[in-house]
PAVO-455211 format. One record per residue: x, y, z of N, C-alpha, C in turn. Coordinates in pm, whole numbers, plus 50000, padded with zeros to 5 digits. Example, Ala and Ser with C-alpha at 12.3 -4.5 7.8 and 13.67 -1.06 7.14 Angstrom:
2
513194943150780512304955050780513204967050780/512854977550708513674989450714512905000350787/
This chain:
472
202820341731075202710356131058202600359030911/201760369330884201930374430735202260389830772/203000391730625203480407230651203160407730508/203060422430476202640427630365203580441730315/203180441830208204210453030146203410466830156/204060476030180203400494830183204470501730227/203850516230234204960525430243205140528830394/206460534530408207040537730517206680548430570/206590554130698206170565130743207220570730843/207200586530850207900590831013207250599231005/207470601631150206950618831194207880630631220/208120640131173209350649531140208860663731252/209230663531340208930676531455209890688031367/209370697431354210030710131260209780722931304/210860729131363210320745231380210570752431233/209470762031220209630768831110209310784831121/210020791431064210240806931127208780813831050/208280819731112207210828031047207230833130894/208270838030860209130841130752208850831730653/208880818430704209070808830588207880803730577/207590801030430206130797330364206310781030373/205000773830412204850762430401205450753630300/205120761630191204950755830062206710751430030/207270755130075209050755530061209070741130161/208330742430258208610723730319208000715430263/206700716530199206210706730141206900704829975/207640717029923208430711729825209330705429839/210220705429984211400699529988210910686830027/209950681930084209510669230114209230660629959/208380666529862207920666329746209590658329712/210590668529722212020664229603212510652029666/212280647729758212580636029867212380624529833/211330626529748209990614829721209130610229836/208680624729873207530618830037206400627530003/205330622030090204320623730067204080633730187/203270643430215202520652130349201400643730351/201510632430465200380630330483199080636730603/200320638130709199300649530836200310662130882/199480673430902199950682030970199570683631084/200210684031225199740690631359200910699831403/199310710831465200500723731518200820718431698/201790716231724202690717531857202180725331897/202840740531898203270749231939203070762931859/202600771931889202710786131835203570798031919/204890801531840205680812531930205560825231816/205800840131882206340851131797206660852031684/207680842531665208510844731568208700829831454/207850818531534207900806631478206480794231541/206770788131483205670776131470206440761431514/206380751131564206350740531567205440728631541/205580727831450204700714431373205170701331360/204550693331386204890676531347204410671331206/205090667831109204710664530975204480651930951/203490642930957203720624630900204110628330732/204980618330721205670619530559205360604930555/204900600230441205000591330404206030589030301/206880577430295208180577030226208540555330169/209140559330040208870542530019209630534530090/210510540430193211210530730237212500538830307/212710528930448213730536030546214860541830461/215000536830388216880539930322216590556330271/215330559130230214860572630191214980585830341/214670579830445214460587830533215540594730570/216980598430544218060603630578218210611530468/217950612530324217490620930220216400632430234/215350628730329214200633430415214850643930440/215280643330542216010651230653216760663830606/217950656330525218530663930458217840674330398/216740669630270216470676730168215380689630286/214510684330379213980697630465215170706030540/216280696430581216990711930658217790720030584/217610720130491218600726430330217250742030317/215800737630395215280750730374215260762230487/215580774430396215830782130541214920788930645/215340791930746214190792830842213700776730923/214040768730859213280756230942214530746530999/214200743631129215060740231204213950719731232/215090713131212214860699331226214840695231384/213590693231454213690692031584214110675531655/213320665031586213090653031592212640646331494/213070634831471212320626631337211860611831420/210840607831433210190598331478210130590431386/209870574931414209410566831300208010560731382/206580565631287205170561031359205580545331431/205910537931344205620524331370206370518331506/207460525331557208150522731676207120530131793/206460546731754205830552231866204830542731883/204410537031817203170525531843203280514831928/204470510331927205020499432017205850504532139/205530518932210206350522232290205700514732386/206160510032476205580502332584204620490332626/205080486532469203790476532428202710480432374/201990470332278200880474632264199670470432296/200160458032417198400451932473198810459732644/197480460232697197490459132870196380451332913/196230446432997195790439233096194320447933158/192840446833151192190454333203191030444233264/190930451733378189870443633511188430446833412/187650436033441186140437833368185480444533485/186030439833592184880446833751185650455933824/184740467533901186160474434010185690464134123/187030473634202187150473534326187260479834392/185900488734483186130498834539185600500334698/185560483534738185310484534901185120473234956/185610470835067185930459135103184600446435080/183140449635029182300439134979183140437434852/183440444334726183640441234633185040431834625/186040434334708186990428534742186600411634783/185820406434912185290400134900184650389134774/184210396134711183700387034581184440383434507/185860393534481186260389734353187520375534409/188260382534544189040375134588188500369134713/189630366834827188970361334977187900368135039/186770361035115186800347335112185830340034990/184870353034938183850348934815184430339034734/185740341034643186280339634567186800317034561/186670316334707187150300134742185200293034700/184710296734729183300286534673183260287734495/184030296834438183590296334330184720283234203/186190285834332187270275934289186560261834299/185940260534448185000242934459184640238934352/183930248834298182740242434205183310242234068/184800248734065185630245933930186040232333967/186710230134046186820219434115186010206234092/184630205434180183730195534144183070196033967/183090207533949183300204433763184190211033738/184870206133676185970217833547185220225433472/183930217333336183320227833277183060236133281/182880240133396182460251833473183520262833449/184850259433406185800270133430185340275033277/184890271933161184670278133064183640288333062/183180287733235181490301233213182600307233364/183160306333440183550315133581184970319833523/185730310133394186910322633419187160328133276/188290332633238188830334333102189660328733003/189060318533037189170301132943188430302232849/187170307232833186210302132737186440311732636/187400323132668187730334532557189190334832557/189860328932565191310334132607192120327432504/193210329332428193900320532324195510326032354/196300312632404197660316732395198650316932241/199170328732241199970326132080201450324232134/201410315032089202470306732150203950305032022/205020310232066206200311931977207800308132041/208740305731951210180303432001210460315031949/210020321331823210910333831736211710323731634/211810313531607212650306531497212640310331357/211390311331328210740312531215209930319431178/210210337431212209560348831205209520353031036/208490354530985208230358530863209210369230828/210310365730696210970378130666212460381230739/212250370030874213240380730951214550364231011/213560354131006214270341631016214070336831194/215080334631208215640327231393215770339131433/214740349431470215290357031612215090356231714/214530340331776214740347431908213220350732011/212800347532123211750350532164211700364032185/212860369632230212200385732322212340392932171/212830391632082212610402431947211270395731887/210890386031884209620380431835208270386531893/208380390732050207540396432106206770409331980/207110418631946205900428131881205520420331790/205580410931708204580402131655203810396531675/203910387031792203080381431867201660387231923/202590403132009201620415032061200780416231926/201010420531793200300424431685199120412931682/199490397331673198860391631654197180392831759/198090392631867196940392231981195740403331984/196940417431900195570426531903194950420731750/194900414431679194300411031605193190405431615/193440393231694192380390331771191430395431810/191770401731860190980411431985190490420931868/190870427831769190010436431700189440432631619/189470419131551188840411131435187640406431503/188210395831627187170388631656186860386431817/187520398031901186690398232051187020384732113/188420384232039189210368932134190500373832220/190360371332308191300378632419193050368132386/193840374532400194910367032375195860372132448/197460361132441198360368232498199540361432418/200760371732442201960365032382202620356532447/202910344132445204060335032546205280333332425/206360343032449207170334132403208710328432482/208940313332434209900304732470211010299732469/211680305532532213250305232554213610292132515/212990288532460213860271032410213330270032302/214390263332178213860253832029213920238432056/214190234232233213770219732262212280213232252/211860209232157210840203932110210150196932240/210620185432271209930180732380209680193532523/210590201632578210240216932669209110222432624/209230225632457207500234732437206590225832452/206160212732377205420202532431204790206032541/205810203432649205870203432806205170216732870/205640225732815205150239332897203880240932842/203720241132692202200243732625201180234132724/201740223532746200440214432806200680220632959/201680224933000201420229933138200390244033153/200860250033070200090263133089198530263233039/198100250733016197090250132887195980252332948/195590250933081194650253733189193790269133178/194540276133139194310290433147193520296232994/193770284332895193600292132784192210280432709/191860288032635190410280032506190910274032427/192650279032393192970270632239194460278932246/195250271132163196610272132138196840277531988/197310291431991197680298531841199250296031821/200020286631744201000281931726201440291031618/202860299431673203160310031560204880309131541/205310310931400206500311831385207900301631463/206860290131408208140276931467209210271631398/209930270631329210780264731256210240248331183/209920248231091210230232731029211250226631000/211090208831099209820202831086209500206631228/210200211231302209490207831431207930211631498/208310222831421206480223931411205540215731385/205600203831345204810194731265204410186131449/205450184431433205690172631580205120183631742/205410193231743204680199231807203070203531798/202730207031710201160207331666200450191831679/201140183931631200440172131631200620165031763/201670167331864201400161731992200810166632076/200350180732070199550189132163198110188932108/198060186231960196870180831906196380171031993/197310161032040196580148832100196370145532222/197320154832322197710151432421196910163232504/195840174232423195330181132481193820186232439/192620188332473191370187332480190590201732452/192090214032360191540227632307191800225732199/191700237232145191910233631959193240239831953/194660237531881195650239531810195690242931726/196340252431695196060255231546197600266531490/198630260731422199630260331352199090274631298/199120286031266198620296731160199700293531029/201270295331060201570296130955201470281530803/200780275630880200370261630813199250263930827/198380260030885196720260530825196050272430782/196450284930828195660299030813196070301030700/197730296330631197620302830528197100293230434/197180277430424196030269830339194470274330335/193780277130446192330284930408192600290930339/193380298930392193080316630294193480312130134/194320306530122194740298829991193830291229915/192990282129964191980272729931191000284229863/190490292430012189430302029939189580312729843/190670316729777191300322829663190990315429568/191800305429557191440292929439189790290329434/189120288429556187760285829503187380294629405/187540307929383187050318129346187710322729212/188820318429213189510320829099189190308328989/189250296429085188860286528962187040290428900/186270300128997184810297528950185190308528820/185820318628794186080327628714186770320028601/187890310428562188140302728466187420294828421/186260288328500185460278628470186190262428481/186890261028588187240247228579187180244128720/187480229928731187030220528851188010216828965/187750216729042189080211029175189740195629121/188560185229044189170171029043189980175728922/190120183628812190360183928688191710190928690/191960199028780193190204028746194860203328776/195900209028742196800205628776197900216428852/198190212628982198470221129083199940220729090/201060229329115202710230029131202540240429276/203240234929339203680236429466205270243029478/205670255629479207030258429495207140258729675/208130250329714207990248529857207040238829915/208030230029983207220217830101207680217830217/207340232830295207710234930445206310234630500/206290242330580205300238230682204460246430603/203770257130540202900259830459202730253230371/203320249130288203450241930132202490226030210/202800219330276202270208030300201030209230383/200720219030464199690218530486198180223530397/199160231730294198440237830183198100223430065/198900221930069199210205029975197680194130054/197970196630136196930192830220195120186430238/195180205930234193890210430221193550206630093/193980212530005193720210829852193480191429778/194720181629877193900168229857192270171729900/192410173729999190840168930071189980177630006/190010188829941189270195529898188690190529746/189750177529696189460171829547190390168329500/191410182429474192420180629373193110169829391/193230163129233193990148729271195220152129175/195600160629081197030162429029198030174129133/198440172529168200050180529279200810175729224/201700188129239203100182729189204100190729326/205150190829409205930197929480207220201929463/207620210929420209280213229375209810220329551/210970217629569212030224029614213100225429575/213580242729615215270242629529216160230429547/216350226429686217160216429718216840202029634/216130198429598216060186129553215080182429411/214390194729420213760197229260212030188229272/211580180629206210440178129226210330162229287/209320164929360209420153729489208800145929440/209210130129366208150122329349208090108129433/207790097229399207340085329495208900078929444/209590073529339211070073929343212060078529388/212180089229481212750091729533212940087729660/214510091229730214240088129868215090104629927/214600104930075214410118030094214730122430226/215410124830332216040129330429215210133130490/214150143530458213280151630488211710143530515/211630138230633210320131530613209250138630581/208820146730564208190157930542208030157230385/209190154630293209540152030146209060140930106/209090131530194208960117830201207430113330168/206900122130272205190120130302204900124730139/205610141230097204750150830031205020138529870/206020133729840206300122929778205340110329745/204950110629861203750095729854203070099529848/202370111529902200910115029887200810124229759/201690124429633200990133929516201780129929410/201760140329303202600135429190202020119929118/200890127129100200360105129009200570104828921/201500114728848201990113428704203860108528643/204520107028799205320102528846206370116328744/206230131528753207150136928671208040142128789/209120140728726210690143228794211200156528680/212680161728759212870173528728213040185928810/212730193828756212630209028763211660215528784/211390226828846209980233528837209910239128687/210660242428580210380246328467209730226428390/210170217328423209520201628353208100202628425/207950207028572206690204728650205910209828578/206190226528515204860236028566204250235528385/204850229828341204270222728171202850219228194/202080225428128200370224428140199840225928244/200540230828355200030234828507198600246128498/197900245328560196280252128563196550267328676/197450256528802197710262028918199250263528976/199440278429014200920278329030200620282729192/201270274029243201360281629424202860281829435/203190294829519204410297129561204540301729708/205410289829757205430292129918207190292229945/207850299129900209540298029855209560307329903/210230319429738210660327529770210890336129595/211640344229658211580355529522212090351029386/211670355829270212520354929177212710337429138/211840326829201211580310229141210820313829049/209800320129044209060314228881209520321828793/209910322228684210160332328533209360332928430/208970343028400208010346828254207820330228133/209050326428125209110316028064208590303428104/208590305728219207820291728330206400295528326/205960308028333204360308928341204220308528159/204880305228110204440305627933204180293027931/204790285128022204300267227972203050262628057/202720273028098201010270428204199980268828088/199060264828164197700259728054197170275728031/196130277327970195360288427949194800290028041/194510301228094193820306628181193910305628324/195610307328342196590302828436196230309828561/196390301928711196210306228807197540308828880/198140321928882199590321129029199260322929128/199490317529249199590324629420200800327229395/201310337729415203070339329427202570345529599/202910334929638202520340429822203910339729909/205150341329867206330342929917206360356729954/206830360230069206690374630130208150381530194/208360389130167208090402630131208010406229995/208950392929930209040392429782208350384229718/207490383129636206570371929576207700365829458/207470350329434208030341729337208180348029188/207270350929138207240366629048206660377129096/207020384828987206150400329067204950398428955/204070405129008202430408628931202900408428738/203430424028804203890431928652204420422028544/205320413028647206150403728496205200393528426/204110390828550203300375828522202020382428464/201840395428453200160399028386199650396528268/201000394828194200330392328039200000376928001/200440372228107200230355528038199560346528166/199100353328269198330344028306196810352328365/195700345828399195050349628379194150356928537/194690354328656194670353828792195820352428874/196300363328939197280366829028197230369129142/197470360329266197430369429395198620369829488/198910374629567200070373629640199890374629785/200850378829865200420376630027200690396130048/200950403229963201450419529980199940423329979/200110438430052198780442230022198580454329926/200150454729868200010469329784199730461829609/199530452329584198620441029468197530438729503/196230438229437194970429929427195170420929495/193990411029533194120393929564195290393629637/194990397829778195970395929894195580383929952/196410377429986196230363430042196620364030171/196200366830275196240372730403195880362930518/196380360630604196020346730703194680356030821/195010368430847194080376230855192750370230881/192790369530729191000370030654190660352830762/191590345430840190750334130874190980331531031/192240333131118192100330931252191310335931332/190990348031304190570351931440188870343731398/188460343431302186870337731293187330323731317/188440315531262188310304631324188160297931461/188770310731513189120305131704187440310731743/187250323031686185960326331751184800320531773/184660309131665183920295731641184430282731724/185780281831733186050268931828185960272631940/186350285132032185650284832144184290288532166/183410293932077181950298732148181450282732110/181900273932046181330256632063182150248632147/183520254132222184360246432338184610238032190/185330237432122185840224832001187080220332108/187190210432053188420198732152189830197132046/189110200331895190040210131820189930217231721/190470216531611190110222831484190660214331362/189680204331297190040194231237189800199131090/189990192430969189650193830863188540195230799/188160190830862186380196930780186320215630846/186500216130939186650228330991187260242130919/188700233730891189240247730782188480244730606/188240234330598187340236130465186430246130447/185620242330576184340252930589185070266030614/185770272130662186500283130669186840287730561/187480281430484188160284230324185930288830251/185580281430252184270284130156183620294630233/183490300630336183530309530417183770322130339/185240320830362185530333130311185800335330198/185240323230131185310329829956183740331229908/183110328429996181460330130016181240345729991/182440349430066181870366130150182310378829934/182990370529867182570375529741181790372729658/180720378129619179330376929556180350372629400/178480371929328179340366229231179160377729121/178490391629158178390404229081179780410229151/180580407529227181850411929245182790410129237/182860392429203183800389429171184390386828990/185870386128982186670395728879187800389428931/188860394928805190340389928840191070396828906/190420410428945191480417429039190700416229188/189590405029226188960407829339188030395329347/189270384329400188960371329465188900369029569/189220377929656189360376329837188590388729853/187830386829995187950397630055188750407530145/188210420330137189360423130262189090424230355/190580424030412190600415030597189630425030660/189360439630623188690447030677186880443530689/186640437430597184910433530557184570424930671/183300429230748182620425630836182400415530844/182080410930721181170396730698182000388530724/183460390230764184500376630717184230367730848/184510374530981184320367231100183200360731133/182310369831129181090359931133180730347631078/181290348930904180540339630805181270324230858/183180332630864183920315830932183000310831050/183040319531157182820315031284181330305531297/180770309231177179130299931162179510291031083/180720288330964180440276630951181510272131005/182600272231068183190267631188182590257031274/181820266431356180740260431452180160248531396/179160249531265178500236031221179570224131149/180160226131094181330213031123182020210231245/181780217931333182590210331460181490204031507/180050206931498178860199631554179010185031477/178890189431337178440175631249180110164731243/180660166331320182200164231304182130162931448/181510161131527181250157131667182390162131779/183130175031744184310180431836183750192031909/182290194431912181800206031950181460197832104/181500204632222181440202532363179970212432402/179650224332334178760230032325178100234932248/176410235032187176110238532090175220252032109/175840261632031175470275532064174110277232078/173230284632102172010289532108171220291131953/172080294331837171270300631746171470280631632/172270276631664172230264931619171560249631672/171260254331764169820243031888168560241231758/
């Protein structure tokens, strides 16, 4: 999951007496620190009005100041205070809708008994077939325990649910991939295993969300093998694309090279290493990985954490030990997959010239913008109220949209490469600048551009089962 930083909203139901001038609510909203963002009239009586106000406000702890500071004016009576973002989720926010009616006993016939048994045979005598007769060939389960909810930690499947729902309409509005939420009453590793491959019949591909590390590792990689759709981890691979294709774009603006430079890693969880990852295969041969717990991971060490172990052997060829303030000494590239308040002004002073940060720790970035602007030279973060949002967004839904319209068996590395150059493709090079290395998740071009080159590495990478029409 990614979450991003912006302002808070409610909706304030207000009777206000004829008597009383607008301008007296929108001042008292004004002294609040809120914004009028919509007015609608309810209701018109004799002697009064009922209106609903959206206020925009920086944050819940403000909204009881709200309140206060409007019912302090006279004439206006406080009816209800809504918060938008809960009316949105009243009752959910996906449903279930039939593509065909049913409005007489032929149509009945076709869809179910007895039409409905010749069409199971021939799923039957082929399976392939179930990717053109049912909602397999579009369908993606996002699949969660709640362990490892962005921001919010171990809560839990049934509180994990409106994330999940969010995700799925994402899908569905990015990229016309039908989805659903499953989430799983168990953190028994071998049970999700078990159920993912049970339920796996029904779906094109497996969206793996908010698992706890490591177990996530061992789950992705056994359903990787043990099953014939594509898998795909978001909070590990979606956010390495989106990461990769930042850096492409930021390094073309410094003028330096993927083999040439030198990369610091704050965090080796399940983002940090799959990000660590991408970036081997993409060239970079200097990494370095710090964690608070144990400081910088090199091949001398030994390490509890197999995960530490791997990130240990596979980087660091300069064998430096320490601190992230010894690491980030002539560093090119700062990634931050931690948390708030790890990097300091003084740590980005020992970066090379023309310094690159991801501070992609969320809700709080590793530094903030403001502290890091004067001394390095490219900033992005995972918020969307900063430039250079680093957004997982900008890559699932085009990735899945490409592994199922080619049936991929999965989604391998050449795959998110082409994804990452994808979407750093989609900024020209008359637009791109240091405040505008990504695109946004909103730009048309993003789904398409992944989902085509998606498609041709799963062909030339031989995981494609079908080759689309415009690529024959």
């Amino acid at each position: 999951m990614s979450t991003s930083g912006g302002s808070y909203s409610v909706i304030v139901r207000l009777e206000i007496s004829n008597e009383t001038m607008f301008f007296n609510v929108a001042q008292s909203i004004h002294n609040a620190g809120g914004d009028v963002i919509a007015i609608d009239m309810v209701s018109n009586r004799k002697t009064s009005t009922i209106r609903d106000i959206t206020v925009g406000i920086a944050s819940k702890s403000l909204e009881q100041q709200l309140i206060d500071s409007i019912a302090k004016v006279p004439g206006v009576q406080v009816i209800n205070v809504s918060d938008r973002t809960f009316l949105m989720h009243l009752g959910g926010k996906l449903e279930v809708k039939s593509k065909v009616t049913v409005k007489n006993r032929e149509d009945l016939s076709h869809v179910y008994t007895p039409g409905v048994a010749r069409v199971c045979t021939a799923i039957e005598q082929d399976p392939s077939k179930a990717y053109s007769l049912t909602i397999k060939r579009n369908t993606v389960a996002v699949i969660t325990d709640g362990t490892a909810v962005l921001g919010l930690g171990d809560i839990g499947p049934l509180a994990s649910m409106p994330v999940m729902e969010g995700k799925a309409i994402l899908f569905k509005e990015m990229a016309n991939v039908d989805s659903f939420p499953i989430c799983l009453d168990t953190k028994d590793t071998e049970e999700i295993i078990k159920i993912v491959k049970a339920i796996a019949p029904v779906f094109g591909g497996i969206n793996l969300e908010d698992i706890s590390s490591p177990r996530c590792f061992e789950i992705e990689q056994r359903l990787k093998e043990e099953l014939d759709i594509p898998v795909f981890h978001d909070d590990q691979h979606g956010t390495a694309v989106v990461m990769l294709a930042g850096l492409i774009n930021a390094l073309k603006l410094v003028g330096k090279q993927m083999s040439d430079i030198k990369v610091v890693f704050s965090g080796a969880g399940a983002a940090g290493i799959a990000c660590t990852r991408i970036l081997l295969a993409a060239g970079v041969q200097n990494v370095i990985g710090v964690t608070r717990s144990v400081g910088v991971l090199h091949r001398d060490g030994v390490y509890t954490n197999p995960m530490h172990q791997w990130y240990a052997n596979h980087t660091n060829p300069n064998h430096v030990t320490g601190t992230l303030s010894d690491a980030i000494v002539g560093a090119d590239v700062f990634i931050g997959l931690s948390g708030p308040g790890v990097l300091s002004v003084e740590d980005v002073k020992k970066m090379a010239p023309d310094a690159i940060v991801f501070a992609m720790a969320n809700p709080d970035p590793e530094i903030k913008p403001e502290d890091a602007e004067g001394y390095v030279r490219i900033i992005a973060t995972g918020r969307s109220d900063y430039p250079n949002q680093l957004n997982n967004v900008l890559c699932f839904p085009g990735i899945f949209r490409g592994a199922l319209d080619c049936q991929a068996t999965m989604i391998n590395e050449e795959m998110k490469l082409a994804a990452a150059y994808a979407i750093a493709s989609i900024v020209s090079d008359e637009e791109l600048n240091e405040q505008n290395i990504i695109p946004s998740v909103f730009n048309p071009q993003v789904v398409p551009s992944v989902r085509k080159n998606v498609i041709q590495a799963a062909i030339e990478t031989g995981v494609a089962k079908k080759i689309p029409r415009e690529f024959r």
